[in-house]
Kinemage of the C-alpha trace (Angstrom):
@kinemage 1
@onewidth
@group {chain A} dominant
@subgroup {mainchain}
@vectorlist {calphas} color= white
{ca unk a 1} P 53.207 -42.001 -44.887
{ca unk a 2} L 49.846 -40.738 -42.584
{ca unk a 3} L 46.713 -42.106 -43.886
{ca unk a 4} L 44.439 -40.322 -45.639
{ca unk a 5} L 41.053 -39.916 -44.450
{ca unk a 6} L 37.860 -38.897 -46.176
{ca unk a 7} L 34.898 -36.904 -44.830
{ca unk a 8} L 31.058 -38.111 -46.587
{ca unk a 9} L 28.768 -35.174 -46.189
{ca unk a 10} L 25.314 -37.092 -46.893
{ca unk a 11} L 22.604 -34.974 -47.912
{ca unk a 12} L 19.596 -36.579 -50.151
{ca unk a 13} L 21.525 -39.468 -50.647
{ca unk a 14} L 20.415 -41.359 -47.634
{ca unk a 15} L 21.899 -45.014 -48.148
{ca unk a 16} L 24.908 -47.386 -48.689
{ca unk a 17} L 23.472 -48.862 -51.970
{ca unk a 18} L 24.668 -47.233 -55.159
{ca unk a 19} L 26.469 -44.887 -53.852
{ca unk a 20} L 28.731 -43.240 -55.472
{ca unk a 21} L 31.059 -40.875 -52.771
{ca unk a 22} L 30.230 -43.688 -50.300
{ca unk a 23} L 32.059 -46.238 -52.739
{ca unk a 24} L 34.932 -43.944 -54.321
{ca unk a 25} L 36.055 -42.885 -50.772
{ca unk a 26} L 36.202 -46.547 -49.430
{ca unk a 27} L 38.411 -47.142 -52.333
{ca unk a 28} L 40.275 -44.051 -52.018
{ca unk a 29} L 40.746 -43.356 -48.427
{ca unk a 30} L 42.094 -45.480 -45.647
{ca unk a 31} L 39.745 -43.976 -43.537
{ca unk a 32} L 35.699 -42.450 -44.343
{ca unk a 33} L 33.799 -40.161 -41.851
{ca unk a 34} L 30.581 -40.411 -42.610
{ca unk a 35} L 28.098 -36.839 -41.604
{ca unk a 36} L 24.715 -35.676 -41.783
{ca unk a 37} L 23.963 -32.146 -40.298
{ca unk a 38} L 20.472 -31.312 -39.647
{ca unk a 39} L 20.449 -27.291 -40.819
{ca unk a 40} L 18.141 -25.373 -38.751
{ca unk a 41} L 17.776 -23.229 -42.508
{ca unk a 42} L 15.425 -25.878 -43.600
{ca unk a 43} L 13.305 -25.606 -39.927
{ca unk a 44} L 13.114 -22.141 -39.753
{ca unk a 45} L 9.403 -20.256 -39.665
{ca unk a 46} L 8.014 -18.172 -42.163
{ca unk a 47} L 5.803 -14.650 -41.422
{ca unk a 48} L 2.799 -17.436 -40.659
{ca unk a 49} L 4.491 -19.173 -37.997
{ca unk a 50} L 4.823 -22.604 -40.707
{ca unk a 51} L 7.736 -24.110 -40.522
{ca unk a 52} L 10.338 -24.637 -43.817
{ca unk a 53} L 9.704 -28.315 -43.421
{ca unk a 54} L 6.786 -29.810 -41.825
{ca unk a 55} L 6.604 -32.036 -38.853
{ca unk a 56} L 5.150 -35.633 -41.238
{ca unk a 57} L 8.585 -34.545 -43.826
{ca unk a 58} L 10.615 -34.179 -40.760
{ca unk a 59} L 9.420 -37.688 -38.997
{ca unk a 60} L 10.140 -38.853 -43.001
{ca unk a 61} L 13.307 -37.270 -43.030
{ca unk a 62} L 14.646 -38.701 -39.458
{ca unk a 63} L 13.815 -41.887 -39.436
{ca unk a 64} L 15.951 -41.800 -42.721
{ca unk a 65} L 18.920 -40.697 -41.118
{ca unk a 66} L 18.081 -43.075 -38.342
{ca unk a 67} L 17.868 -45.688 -40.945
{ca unk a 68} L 21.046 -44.811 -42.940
{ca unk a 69} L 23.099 -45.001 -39.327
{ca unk a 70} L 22.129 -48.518 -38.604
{ca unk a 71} L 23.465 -49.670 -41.901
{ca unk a 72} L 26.578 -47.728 -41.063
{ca unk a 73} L 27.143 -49.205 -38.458
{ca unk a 74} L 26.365 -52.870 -39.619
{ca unk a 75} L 29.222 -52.140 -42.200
{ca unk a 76} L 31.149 -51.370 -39.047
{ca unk a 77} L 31.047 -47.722 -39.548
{ca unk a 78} L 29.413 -44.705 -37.909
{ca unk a 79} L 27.268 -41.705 -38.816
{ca unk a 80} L 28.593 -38.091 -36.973
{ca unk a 81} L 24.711 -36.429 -36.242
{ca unk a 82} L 25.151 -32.490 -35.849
{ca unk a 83} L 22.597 -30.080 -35.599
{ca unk a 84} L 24.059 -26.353 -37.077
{ca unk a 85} L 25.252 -25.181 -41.002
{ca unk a 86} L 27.113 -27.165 -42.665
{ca unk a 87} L 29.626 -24.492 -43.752
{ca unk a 88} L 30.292 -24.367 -39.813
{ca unk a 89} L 30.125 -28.090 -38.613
{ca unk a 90} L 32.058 -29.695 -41.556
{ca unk a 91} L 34.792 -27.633 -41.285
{ca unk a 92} L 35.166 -28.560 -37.374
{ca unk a 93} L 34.794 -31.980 -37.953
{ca unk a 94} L 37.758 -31.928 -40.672
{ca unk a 95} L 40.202 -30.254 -38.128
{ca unk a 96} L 39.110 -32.723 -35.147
{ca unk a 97} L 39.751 -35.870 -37.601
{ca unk a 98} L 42.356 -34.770 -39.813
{ca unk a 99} L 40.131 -34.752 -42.969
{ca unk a 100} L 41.951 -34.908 -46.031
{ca unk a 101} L 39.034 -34.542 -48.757
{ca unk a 102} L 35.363 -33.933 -48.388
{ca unk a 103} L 32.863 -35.509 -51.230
{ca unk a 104} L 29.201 -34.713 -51.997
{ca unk a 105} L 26.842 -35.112 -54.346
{ca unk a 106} L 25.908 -31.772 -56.085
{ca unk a 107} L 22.364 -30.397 -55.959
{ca unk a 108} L 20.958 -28.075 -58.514
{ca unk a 109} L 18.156 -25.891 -56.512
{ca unk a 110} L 19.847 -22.234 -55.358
{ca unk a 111} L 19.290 -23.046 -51.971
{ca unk a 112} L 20.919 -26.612 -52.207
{ca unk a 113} L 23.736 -25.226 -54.555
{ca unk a 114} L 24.007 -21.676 -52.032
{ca unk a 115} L 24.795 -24.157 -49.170
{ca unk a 116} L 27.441 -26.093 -50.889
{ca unk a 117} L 28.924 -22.538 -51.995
{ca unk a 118} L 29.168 -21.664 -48.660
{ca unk a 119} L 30.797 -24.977 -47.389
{ca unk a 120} L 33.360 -24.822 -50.202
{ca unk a 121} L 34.678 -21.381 -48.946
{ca unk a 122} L 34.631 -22.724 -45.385
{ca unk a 123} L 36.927 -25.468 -46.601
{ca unk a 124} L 38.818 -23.451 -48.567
{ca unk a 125} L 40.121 -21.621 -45.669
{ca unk a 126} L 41.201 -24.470 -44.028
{ca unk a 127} L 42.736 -26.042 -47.902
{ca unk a 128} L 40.816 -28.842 -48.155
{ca unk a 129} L 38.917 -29.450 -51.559
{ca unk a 130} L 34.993 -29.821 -51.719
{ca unk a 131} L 34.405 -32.623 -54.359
{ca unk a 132} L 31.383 -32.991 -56.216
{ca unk a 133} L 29.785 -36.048 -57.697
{ca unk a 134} L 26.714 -36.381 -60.226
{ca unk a 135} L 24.441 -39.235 -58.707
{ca unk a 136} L 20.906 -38.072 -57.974
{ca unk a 137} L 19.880 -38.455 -61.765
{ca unk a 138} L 18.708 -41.806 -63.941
{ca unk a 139} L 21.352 -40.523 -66.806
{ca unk a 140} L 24.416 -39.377 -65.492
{ca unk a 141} L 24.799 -35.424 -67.443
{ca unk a 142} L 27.966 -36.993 -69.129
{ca unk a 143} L 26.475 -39.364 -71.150
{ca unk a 144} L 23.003 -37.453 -72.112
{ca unk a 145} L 22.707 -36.830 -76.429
{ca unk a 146} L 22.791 -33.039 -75.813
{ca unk a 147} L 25.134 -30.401 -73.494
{ca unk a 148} L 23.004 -29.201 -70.459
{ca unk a 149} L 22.281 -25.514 -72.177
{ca unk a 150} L 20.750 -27.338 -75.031
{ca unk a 151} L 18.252 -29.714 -72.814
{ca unk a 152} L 14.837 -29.856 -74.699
{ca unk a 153} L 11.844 -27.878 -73.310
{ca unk a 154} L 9.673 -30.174 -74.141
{ca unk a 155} L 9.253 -33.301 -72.204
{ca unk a 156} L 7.921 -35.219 -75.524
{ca unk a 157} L 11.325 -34.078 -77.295
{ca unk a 158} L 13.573 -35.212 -74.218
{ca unk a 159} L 11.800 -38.262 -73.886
{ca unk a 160} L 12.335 -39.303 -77.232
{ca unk a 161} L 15.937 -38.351 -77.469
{ca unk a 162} L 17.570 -39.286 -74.227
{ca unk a 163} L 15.878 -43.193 -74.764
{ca unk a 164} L 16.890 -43.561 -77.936
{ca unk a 165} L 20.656 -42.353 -77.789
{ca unk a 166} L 21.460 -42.555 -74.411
{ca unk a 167} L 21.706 -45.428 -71.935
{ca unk a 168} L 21.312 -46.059 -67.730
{ca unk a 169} L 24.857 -46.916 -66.227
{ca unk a 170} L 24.968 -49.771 -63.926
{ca unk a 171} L 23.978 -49.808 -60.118
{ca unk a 172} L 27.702 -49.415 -58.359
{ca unk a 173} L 28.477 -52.348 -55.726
{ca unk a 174} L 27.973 -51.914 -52.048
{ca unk a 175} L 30.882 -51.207 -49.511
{ca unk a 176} L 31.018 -54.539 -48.037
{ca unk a 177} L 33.048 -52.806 -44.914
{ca unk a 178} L 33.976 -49.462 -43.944
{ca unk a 179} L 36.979 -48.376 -42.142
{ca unk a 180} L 36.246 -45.359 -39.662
{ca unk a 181} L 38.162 -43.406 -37.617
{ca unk a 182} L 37.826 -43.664 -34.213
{ca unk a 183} L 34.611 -40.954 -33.167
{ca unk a 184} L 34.783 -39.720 -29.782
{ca unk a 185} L 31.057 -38.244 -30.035
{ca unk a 186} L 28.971 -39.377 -33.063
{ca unk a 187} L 26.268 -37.054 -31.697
{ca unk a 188} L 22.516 -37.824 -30.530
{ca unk a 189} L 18.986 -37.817 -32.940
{ca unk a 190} L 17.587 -34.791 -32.604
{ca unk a 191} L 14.210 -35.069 -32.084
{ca unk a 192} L 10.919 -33.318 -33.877
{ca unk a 193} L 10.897 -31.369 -30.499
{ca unk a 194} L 14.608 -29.882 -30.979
{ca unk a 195} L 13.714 -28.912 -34.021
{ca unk a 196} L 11.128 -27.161 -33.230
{ca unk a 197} L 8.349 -28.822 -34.446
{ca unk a 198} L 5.172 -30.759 -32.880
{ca unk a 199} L 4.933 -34.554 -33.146
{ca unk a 200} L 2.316 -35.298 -35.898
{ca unk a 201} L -1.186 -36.925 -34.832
{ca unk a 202} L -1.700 -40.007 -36.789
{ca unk a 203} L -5.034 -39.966 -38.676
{ca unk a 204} L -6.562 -43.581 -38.724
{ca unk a 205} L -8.165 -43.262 -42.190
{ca unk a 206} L -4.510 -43.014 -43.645
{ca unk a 207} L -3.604 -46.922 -45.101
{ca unk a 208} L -0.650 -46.012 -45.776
{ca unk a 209} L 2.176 -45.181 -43.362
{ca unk a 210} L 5.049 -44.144 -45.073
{ca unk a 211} L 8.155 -45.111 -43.018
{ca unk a 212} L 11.660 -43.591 -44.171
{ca unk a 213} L 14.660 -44.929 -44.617
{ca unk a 214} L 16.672 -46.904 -47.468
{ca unk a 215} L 15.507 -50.751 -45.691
{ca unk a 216} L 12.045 -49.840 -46.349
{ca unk a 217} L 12.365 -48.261 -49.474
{ca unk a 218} L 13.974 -51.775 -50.918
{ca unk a 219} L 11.119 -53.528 -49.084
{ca unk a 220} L 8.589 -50.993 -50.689
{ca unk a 221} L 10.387 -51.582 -53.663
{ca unk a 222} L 9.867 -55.381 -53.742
{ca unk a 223} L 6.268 -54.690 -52.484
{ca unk a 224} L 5.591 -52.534 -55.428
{ca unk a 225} L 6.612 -55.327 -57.644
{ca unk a 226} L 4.499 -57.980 -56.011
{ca unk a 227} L 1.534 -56.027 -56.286
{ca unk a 228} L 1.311 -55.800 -60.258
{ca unk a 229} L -1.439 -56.816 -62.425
{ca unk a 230} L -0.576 -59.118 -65.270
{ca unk a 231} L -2.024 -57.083 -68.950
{ca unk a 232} L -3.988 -59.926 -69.984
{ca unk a 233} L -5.381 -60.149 -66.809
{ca unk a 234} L -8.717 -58.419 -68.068
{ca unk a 235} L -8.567 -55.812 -64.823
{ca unk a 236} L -8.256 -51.963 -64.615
{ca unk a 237} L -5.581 -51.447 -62.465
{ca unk a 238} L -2.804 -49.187 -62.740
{ca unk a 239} L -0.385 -49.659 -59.502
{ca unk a 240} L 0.727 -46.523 -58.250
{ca unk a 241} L 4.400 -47.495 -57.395
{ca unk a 242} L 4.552 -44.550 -53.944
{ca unk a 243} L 8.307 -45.029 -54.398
{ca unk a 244} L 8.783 -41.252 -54.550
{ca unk a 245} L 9.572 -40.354 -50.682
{ca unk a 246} L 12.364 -42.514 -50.964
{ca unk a 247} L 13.490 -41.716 -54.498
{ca unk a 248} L 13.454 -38.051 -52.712
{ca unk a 249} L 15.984 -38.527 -50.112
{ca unk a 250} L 18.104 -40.875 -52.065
{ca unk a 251} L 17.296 -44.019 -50.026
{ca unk a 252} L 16.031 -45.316 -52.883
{ca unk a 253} L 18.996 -44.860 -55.774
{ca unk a 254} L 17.062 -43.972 -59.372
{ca unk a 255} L 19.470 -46.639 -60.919
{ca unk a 256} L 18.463 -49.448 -58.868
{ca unk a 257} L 14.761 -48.917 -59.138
{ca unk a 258} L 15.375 -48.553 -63.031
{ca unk a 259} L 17.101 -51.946 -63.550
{ca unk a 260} L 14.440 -52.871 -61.396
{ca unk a 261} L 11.432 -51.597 -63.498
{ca unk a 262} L 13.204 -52.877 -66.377
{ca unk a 263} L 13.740 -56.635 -65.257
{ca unk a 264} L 9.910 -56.571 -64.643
{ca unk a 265} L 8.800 -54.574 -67.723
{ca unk a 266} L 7.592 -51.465 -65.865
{ca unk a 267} L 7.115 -48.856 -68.585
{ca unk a 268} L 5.159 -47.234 -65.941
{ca unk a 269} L 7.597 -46.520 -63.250
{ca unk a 270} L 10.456 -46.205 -65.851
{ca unk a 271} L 9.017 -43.026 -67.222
{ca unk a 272} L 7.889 -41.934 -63.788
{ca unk a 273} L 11.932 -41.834 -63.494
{ca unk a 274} L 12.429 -40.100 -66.591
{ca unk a 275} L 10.030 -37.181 -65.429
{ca unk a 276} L 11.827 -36.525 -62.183
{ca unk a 277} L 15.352 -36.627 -64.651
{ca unk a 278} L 13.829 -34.007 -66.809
{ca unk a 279} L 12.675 -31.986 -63.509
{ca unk a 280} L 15.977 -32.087 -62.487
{ca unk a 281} L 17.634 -31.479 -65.817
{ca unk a 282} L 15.135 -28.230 -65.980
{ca unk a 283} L 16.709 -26.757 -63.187
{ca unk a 284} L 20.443 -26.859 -63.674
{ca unk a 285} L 19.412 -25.377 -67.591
{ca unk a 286} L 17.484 -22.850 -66.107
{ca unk a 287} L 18.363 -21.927 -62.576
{ca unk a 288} L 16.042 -19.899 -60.476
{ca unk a 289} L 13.777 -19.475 -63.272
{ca unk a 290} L 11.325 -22.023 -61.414
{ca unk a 291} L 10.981 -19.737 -58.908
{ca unk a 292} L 10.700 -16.195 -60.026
{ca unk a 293} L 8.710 -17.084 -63.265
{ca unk a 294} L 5.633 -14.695 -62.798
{ca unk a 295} L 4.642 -12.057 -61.813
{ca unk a 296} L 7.714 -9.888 -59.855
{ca unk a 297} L 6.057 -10.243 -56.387
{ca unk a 298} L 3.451 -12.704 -55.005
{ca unk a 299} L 0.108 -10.882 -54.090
{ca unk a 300} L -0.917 -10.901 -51.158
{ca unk a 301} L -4.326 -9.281 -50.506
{ca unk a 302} L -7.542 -9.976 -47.929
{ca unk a 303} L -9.331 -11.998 -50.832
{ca unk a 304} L -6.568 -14.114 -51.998
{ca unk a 305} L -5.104 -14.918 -48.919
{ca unk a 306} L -8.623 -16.124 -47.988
{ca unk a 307} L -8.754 -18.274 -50.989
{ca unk a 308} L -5.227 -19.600 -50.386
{ca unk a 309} L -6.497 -20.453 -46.431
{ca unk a 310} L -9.490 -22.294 -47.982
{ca unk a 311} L -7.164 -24.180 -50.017
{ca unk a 312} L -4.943 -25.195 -47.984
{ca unk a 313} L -7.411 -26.385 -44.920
{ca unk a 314} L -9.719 -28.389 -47.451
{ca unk a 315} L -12.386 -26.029 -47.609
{ca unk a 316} L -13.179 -24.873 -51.071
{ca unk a 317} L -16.729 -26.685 -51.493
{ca unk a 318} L -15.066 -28.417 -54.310
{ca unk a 319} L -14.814 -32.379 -52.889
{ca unk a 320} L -12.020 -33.762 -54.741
{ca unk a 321} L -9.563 -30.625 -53.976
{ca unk a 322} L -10.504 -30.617 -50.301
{ca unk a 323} L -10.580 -34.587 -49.795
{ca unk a 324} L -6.882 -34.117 -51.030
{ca unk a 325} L -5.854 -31.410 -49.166
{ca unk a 326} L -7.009 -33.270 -46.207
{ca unk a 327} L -5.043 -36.294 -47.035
{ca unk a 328} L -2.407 -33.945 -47.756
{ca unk a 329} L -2.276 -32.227 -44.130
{ca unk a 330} L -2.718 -35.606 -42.573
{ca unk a 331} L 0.015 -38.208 -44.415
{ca unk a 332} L 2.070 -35.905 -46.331
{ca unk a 333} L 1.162 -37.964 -49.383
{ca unk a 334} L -1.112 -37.740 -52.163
{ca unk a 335} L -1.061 -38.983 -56.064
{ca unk a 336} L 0.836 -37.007 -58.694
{ca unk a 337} L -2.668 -36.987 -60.073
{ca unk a 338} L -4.374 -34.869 -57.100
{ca unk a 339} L -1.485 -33.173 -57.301
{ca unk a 340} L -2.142 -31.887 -60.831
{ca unk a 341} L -5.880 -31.617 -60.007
{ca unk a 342} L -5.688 -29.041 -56.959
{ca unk a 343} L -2.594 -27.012 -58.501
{ca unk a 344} L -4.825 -26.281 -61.355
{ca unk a 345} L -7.435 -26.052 -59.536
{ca unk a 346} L -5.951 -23.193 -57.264
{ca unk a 347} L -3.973 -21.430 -60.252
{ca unk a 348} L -6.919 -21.733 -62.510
{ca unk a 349} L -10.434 -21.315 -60.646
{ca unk a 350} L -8.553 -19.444 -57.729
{ca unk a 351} L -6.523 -17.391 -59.519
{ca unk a 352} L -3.649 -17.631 -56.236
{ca unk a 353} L 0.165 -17.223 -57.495
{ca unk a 354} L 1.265 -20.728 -58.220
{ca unk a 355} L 4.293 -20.396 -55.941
{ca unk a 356} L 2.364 -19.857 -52.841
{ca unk a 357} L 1.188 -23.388 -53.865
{ca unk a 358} L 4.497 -24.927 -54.305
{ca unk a 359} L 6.024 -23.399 -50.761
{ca unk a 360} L 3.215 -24.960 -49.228
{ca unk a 361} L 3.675 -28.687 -50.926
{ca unk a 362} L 7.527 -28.204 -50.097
{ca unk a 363} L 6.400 -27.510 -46.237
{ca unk a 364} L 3.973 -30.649 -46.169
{ca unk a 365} L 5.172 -33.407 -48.974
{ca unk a 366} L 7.354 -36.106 -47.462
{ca unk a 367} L 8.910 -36.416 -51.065
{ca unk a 368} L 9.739 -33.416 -51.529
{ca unk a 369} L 12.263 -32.204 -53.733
{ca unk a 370} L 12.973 -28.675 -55.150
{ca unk a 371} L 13.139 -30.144 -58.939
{ca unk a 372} L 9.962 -31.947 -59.651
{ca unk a 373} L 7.982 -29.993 -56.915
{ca unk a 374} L 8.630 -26.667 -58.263
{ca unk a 375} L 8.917 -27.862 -61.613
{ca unk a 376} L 6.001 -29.999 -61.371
{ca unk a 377} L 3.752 -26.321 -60.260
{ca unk a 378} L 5.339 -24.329 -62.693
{ca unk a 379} L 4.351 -26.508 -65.672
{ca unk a 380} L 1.031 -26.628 -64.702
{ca unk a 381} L 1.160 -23.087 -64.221
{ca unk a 382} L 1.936 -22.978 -68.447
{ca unk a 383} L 5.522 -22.046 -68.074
{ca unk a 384} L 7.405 -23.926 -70.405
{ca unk a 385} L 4.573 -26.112 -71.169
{ca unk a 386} L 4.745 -27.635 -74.927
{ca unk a 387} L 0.933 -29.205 -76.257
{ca unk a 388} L 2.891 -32.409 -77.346
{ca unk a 389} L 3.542 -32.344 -73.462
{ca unk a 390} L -0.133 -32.723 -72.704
{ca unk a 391} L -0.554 -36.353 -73.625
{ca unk a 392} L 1.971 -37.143 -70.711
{ca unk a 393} L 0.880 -34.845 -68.187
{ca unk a 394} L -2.476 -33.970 -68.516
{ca unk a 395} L -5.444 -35.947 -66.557
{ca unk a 396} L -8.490 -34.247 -69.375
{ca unk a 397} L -11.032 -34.823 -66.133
{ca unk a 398} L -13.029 -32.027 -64.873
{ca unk a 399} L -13.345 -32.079 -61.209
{ca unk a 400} L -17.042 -32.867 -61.408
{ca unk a 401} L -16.021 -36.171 -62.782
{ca unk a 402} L -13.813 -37.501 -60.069
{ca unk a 403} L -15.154 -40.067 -57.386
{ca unk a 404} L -16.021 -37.774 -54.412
{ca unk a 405} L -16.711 -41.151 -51.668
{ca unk a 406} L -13.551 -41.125 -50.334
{ca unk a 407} L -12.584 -41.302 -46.541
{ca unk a 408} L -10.762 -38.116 -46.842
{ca unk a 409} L -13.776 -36.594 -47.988
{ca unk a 410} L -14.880 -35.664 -44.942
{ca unk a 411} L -12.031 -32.779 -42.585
{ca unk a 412} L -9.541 -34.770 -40.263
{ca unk a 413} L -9.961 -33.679 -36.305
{ca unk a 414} L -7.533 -34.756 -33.766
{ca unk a 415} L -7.998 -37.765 -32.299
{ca unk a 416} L -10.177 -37.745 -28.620
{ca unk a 417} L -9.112 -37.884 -25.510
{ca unk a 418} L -10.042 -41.309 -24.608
{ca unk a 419} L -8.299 -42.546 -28.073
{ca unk a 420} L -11.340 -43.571 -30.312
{ca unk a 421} L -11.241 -42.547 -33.924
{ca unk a 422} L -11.152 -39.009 -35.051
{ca unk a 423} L -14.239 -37.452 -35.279
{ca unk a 424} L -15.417 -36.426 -39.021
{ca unk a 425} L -16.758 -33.385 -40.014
{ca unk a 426} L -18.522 -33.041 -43.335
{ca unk a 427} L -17.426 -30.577 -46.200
């Protein structure tokens, strides 16, 4: 009888932890190829010359992979690297190995969800089955108090329902060895270079540098946890937990950090989860209506382009939105609260189409993901925003009242030639 062998197509799903196609094809295979492909799609320029996926989300995203292919390998496996479409490469790579099966986690976003369409047919051709497994959400689908069509709109609703009659299934185990067959050419990094894209200038005001990959997720995980502030300590602190560029490329697996959060009575970071599920839950109830809620077409005229440019560079005259935006264009990072603060800001003072907005956090945030990022814009655009919503998602500051001393206050430059600090210019 010939062995059967499994192909992994990783996607956002970056780690060995709680994983579920990882773990069923150990089990069910004698043999797992493990393969990430690196689709120029997602790298490809827009009419502006800004790439899909910025260069600080692509240094996010490949030290990630990097990550995920050292754990492979201490599990005495490998990770197969390719650059090109899926729906081309995976195919190949089941004809050179003899794949029986391929598993991957299903995505919900049309683009995510257009790709896997397109690999399925590709397989199909050559009869082998695409499988797809539910594991990017806190509740799995199956075991939510309502069908997917009949989701809540209202966050407050969800909420309510879903932790009262619904419960978190436990983090899987961890392959403890993986059985490979034998890979005649795994395939190189690319680099930001080959991807076309320019290597990102570190700014030194930045205290935070975000470093992908499921070992430093865990370790931010653990840091996170280290860092809280006992309630009757008398201080007021709330720890932001900054798990979310992990959580994003499934280094970090939603279960784990939950029974995490639990064991340490994080309310906090437990409904932080529970947003992103509802995000996600949004989508696959209402598709591409994320995207094409609106107007028909974006407008695009001299003034509000010029408004958008403002924006985006940091220069509105407003501090808080440009000390963000600056912080933004230099880390890739900023809170869910500036987040709110400079959507609104540019939907409601600048009157710019909210998606512009969201295709320019999906270029820039390291944790992006289609869900909460569009989902998170459109909301505070008003669509499908409920008032008992507002107690949850709402900051209530005006802009005038925000602390305006930051370092990011003040535009980022490049750094000089002879290496000192970058020079500040004020706003």
């Amino acid at each position: 009888m010939s062995e059967k062998t499994i192909l992994v197509w990783f996607r956002n799903d970056l780690r060995i932890h709680d994983n579920e196609i990882l773990l069923e094809a150990v089990r069910k295979a004698d043999k797992v190829l493990p393969v990430y492909c690196f689709d120029p799609y997602y790298f490809q320029k827009n009419a502006s010359g800004a790439s899909k996926t910025g260069n600080i989300r692509t240094r996010f995203l490949l030290e990630s992979v990097a990550d995920l292919r050292n754990n492979l390998r201490a599990l005495q496996s490998e990770l197969i690297i390719r650059i090109g479409s899926p729906a081309e490469v995976l195919p190949q790579l089941a004809v050179e190995y003899e794949v029986n099966e391929v598993y991957h986690h299903r995505e919900v976003a049309h683009e995510e969800t257009d790709i896997s369409e397109q690999v399925e047919t590709a397989l199909w051709k050559i009869k082998l089955n695409l499988k797809h497994f539910i594991g990017h959400t806190l509740y799995h689908k199956e075991d939510l108090p309502f069908p997917i069509k009949d989701i809540p709109d209202s966050f407050a609703i969800f909420r309510k329902k879903t932790e009262r009659e619904s419960a978190v299934r436990p983090v899987l185990d961890t392959p403890d060895l993986i059985n490979t067959p034998a890979i005649t050419d795994a395939g190189e990094m690319p680099t930001l270079a080959q991807l076309g894209l320019e290597e990102p200038l570190n700014d030194v005001r930045s205290r935070t540098r975000f470093t992908g990959g499921e070992t430093n997720g865990l370790l931010r995980l653990e840091q996170y946890f280290s860092e809280q502030v006992p309630p009757n300590s008398g201080k007021n602190v709330r720890n932001v937990s900054k798990l979310s560029p992990w959580l994003s490329l499934g280094c970090l697996s939603m279960r784990q950090v939950y029974w995490a959060a639990k064991s340490h009575h994080s309310d906090a970071l437990e409904l932080e989860l529970l947003w992103r599920d509802y995000f996600r839950f949004m989508f696959k109830k209402h598709g591409t209506k994320y995207f094409n809620a609106g107007d028909s077409s974006i407008e695009n005229d001299v003034l509000t382009d010029e408004l958008f440019e403002k924006w985006k560079s940091g220069n509105t005259g407003v501090p808080f939105v440009d000390a963000s935006m600056h912080k933004l264009n230099a880390t890739g990072y900023i809170s869910n609260f500036s987040r709110q603060m400079v959507a609104s800001y540019l939907i409601n003072e600048l009157e710019v189409d909210w998606r512009r907005g969201a295709a320019y956090f999906e270029e820039k945030l390291i944790d992006y993901s289609p869900a909460s990022n569009w989902g998170n814009w459109a909301y505070v655009a008003g669509i499908g925003r409920n008032a008992r919503d507002d107690r949850y998602f709402n900051s209530g500051k005006n802009l005038d009242e925000l602390d305006t001393k930051g370092d990011f206050i003040t535009r980022w430059l490049p750094e000089t030639p002879a290496g000192q600090p970058p020079l500040a210019q004020a706003v």
